[in-house]
C-alpha positions in Angstrom: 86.7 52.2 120.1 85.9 55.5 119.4 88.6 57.0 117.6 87.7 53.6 115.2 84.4 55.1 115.4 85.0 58.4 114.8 87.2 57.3 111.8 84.7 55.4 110.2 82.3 58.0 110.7 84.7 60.8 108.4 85.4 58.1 106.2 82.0 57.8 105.2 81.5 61.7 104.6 84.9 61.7 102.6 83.9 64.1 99.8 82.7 66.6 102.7 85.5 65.8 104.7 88.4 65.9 101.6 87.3 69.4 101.0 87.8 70.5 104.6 91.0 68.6 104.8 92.4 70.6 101.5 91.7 73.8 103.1 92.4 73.5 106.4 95.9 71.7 105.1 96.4 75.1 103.2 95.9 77.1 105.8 98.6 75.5 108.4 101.0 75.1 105.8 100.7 78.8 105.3 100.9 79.5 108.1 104.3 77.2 108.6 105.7 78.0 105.5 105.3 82.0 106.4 106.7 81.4 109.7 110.0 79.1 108.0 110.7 81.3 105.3 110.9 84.8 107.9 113.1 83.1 110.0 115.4 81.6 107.6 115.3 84.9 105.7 116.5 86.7 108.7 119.2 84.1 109.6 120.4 84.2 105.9 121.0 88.1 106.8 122.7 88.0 110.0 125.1 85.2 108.2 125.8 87.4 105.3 129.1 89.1 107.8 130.4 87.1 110.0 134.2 88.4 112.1 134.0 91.6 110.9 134.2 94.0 113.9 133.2 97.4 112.1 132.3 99.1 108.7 133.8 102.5 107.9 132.1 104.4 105.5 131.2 107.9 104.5 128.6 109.6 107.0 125.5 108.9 106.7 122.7 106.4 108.1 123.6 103.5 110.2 121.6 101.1 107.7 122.5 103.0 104.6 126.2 101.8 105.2 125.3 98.3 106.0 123.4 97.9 102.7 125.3 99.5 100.1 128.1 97.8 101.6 127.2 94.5 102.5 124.1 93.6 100.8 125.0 95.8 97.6 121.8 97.8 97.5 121.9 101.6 97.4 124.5 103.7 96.7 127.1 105.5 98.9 126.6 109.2 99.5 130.4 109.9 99.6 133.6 107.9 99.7 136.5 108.0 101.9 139.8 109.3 100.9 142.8 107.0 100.8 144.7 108.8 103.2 142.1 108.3 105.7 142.1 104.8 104.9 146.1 104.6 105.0 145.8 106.0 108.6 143.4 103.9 109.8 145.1 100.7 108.3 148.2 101.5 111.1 145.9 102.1 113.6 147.5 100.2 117.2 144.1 98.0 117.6 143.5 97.3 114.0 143.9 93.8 113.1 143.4 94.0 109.0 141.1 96.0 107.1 139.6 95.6 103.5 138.9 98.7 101.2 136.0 98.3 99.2 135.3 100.6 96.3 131.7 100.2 94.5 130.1 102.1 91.8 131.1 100.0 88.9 128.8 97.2 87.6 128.4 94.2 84.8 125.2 92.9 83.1 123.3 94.1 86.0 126.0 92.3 88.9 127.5 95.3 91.3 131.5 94.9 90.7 133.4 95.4 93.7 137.0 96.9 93.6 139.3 94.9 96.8 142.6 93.9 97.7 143.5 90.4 98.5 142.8 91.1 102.3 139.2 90.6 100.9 139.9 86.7 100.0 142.0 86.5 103.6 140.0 87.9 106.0 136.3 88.2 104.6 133.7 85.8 106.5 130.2 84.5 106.6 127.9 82.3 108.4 129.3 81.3 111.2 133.1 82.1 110.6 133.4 80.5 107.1 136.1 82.0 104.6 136.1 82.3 100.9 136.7 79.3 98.9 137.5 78.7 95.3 135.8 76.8 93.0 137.8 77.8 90.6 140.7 79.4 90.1 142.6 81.8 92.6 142.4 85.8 93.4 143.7 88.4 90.8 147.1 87.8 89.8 147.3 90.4 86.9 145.5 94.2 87.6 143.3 93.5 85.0 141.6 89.7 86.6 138.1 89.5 88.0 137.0 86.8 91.2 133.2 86.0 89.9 130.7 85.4 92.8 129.3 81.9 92.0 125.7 83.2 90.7 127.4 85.3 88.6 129.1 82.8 86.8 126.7 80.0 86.4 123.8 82.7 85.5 126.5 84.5 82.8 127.8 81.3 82.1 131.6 82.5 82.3 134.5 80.3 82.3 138.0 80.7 83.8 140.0 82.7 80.9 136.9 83.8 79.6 137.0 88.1 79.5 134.2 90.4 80.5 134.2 94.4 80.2 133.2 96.3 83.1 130.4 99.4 82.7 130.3 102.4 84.5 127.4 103.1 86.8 125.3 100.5 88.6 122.1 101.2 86.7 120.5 98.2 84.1 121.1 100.7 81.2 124.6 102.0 81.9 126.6 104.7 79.9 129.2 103.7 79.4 131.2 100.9 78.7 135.0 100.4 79.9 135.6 98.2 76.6 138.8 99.3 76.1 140.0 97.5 79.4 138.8 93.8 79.1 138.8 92.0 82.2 139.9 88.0 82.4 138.4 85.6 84.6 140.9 84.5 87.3 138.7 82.7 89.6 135.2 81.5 90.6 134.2 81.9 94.1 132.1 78.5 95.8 128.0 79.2 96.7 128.0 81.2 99.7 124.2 82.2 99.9 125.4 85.8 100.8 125.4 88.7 98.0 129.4 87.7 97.7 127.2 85.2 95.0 126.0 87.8 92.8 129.4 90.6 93.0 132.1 90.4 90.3 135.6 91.4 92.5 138.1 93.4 90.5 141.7 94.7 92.1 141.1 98.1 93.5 143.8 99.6 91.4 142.0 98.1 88.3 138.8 100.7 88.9 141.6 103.1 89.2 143.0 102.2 85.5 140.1 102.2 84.2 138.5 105.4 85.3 141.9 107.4 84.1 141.5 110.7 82.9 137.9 111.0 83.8 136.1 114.1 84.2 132.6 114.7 85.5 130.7 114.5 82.3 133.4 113.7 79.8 134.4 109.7 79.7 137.9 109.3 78.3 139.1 105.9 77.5 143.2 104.9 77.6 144.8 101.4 76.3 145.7 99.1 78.7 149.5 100.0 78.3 149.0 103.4 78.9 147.2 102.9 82.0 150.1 100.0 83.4 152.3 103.1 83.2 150.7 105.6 85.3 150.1 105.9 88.8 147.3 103.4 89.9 146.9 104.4 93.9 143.4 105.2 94.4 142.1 108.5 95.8 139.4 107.3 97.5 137.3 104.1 98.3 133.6 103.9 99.5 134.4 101.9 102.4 136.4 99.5 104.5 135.6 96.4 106.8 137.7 96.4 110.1 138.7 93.5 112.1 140.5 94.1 115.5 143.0 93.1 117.5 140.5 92.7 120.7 136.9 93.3 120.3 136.8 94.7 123.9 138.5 97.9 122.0 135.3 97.5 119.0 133.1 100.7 121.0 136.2 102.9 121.6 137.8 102.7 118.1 134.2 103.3 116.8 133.9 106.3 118.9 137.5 107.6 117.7 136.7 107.2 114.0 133.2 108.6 114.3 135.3 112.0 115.8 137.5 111.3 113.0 138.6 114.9 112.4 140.3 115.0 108.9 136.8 114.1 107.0 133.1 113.3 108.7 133.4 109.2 108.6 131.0 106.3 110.0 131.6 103.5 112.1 129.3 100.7 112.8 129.1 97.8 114.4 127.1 94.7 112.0 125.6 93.4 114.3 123.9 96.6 115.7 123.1 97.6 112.0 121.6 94.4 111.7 119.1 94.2 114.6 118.4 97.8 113.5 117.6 96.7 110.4 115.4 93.9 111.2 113.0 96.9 113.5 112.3 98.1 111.0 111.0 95.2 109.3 109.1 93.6 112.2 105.7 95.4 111.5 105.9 94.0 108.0 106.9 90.3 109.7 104.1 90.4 111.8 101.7 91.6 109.6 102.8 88.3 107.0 101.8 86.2 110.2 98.7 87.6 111.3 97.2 87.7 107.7 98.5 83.7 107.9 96.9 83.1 111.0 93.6 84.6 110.5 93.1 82.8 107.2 93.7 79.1 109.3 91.1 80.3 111.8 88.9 81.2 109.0 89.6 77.6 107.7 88.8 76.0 111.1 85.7 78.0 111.4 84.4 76.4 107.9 85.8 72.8 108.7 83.3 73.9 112.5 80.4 75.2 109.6 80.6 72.0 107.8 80.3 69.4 110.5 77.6 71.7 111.8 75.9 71.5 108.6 76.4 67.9 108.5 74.2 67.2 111.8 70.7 67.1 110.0 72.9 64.2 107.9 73.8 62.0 110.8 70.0 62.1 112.3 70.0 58.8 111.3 73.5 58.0 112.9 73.0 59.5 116.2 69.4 57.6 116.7 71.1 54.3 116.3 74.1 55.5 118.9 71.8 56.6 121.2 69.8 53.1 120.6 73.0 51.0 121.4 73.2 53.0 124.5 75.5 56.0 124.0 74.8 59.0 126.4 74.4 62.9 125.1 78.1 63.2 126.7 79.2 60.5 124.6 78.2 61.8 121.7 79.8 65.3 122.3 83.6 64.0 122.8 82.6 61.8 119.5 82.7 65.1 117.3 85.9 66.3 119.4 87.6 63.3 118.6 86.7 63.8 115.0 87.9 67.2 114.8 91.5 66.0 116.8 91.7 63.5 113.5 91.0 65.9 110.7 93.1 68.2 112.4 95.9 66.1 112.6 95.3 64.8 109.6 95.8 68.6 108.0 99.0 69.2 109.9 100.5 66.2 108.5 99.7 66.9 105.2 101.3 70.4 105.7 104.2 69.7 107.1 104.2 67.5 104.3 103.5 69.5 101.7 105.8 72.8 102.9 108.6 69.6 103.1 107.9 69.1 99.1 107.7 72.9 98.4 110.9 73.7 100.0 112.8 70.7 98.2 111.6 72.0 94.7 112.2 75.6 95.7 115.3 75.1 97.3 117.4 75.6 94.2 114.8 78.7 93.0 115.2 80.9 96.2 118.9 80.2 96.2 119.6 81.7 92.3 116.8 84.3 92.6 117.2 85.9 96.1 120.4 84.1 97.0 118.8 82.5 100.4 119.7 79.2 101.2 116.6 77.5 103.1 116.8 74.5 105.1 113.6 72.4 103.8 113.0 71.1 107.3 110.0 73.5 108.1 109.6 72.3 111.7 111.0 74.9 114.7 111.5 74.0 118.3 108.1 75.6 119.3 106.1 74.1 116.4 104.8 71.4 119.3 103.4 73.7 120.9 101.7 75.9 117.8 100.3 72.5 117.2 98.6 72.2 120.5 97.5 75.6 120.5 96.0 75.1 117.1 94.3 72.0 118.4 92.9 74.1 121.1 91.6 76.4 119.3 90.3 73.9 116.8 88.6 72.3 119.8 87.3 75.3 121.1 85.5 76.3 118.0 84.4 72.8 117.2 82.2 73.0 120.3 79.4 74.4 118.6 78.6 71.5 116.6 79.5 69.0 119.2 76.9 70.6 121.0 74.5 70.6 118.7 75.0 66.5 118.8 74.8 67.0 122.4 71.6 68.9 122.2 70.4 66.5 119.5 70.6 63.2 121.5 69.2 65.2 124.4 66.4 66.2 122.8 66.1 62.7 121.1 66.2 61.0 124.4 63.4 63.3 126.2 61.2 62.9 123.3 58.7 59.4 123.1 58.7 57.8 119.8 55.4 55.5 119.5 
């Protein structure tokens, strides 16, 4: 009876109560979607590697190395010689190791120089492998692997050719365009920066980079270049996968004492949680701001019902004339604020549901994050009930006031 009352009661301040709804509905989706869109962000990022046991580069910072060599961002400092690499490919507990040589770059897409360990061994999410959706890996020295972003945003075709510019900058100076590059392959949507990287055979940056001198760019045919030696001299990094990762901490240590050249070892994972330290005061900060603009929305839904008590004068004196107490009167405007509460989360849930499933596609070809569009978390229960609470707690005031008002009403003798 008096949730029906307290329903009827909203319902017939609707243009009041529509207004309170809309914001309060904002706020919690904000709040949710905030909360979704971190965590989803951050488990896109630890997906991005998955199996690999260490990254070798040049020395330098822990999270340097991760994201020039994994996320593509940045640039290396130094690279590693090939010998180095040679020795550390017959190491007793190495497994397999990629070489990865950056630098390079196409219409604004980092190209990536690899061998076909790359398409063997290379992992995301939880243990997933490179698939083709077109295609296969380099056959010919001179065949790219496109990242699936890159070719639906490019628009490329299997067959189709590309050239290759030096530098990773937007304006780049120089272009390789006497070394075309044929598409061999498409890579499936992996939601990792694999997406937006055009592979190349390692000896390919080698052919095209012959004869090169700091400053002076010298260009040589295709035939020429098939004819010379195409070993690389050196590589910006590697990705190791062991035998036994019990051994991961003790090859790390041997290869950070590496004593022909100063060289890194880290472990992802590490890097990762590293990484995401540093970004915790900005994550919480995103949250706060969230939360303190849905208790600013629950204090003006409190304001509004408050204000509304000189309106239901009339409403009260007839509840307290069919024989409703002060006390009564007080869980009536609790009970209200439980509805427009709930109300509000349904309508965000619902509405960060919508907003995910027409962003979906968006996040996926701009920022190359796959988001799930269910926004509810295993402690969202529980946000809900403390959000109730605190709802409740600042709805007191007005509730209150009823209280106050039918006390008030009832002491005083009308003639």
């Amino acid at each position: 009876m008096m949730v029906k009352l307290a329903r009827l009661s909203l319902w017939n301040r609707r243009s009041t109560l529509l207004l309170t709804l809309f914001s309060l509905s904002l706020s919690i989706a904000l709040v949710l979607g905030v909360d979704h869109l971190r965590n989803q962000a951050k488990e896109s990022f630890n997906k991005t590697l998955s199996g690999t046991d260490l990254i070798v580069g040049a020395r330098t910072g822990n999270i340097n190395l991760l994201l020039y060599t994994v996320f593509r961002l940045g640039d290396a400092t130094n690279n590693i010689s090939w010998a180095s690499f040679q020795e550390l490919s017959k190491h007793s507990a190495v497994d397999w190791i990629i070489p990865i040589s950056l630098g390079d770059s196409h219409k604004g897409y980092r190209v990536l120089g690899t061998n076909q360990n790359y398409f063997t061994h290379y992992q995301y999410g939880q243990g997933q492998s490179l698939e083709f959706a077109q295609g296969a890996a380099f056959k010919d020295i001179y065949d790219v692997v496109l990242g699936a972003e890159v070719a639906k945003k490019l628009g490329y075709k299997l067959a189709d050719t590309l050239i290759i510019a030096h530098g990773t900058a937007q304006a780049n100076l120089h272009k390789h365009d006497t070394q075309p590059f044929k598409v061999s392959g498409i890579l499936k949507p992996t939601g990792t920066p694999v997406d937006r990287t055009v592979h190349t055979h390692l000896t390919a940056l080698t052919a095209i980079h012959l004869g090169w001198q700091p400053g002076i760019a010298k260009e040589v045919n295709p035939a020429d270049a098939l004819k010379a030696d195409l070993t690389p001299s050196s590589i910006t990094a590697m990705l190791v996968g062991l035998k036994s990762r019990s051994t991961t901490f003790n090859v790390q240590r041997q290869i950070n004492e590496y004593p022909q050249e100063p060289l890194l070892a880290i472990v992802p994972g590490v890097a990762l949680s590293q990484l995401w330290q540093m970004l915790t005061m900005v994550e919480n900060l995103l949250v706060m701001i969230a939360l303190f603009i849905l208790v600013a929305a629950l204090l003006g839904m409190a304001s509004s019902l408050l204000a509304a008590m000189n309106e239901r004068q009339r409403e009260i004196a007839i509840l307290r004339a069919l024989g409703a107490s002060a006390g009564y009167l007080f869980v009536l405007i609790e009970v209200e604020i439980v509805l427009i509460i709930a109300s509000a989360f349904i309508i965000a849930i619902a509405g960060v549901w919508l907003g995910l499933c027409l962003g979906q596609a968006y996040l996926a070809e701009q920022f190359g994050l796959f988001i799930s569009t269910n926004p509810l978390q295993i402690y969202t229960p529980a946000a809900c009930a403390l959000v109730l609470v605190l709802g409740l707690a600042i709805g007191a005031l007005p509730a209150f006031a009823a209280y106050r008002r039918a006390l008030s009403d009832g002491l005083n003798q009308r003639l």
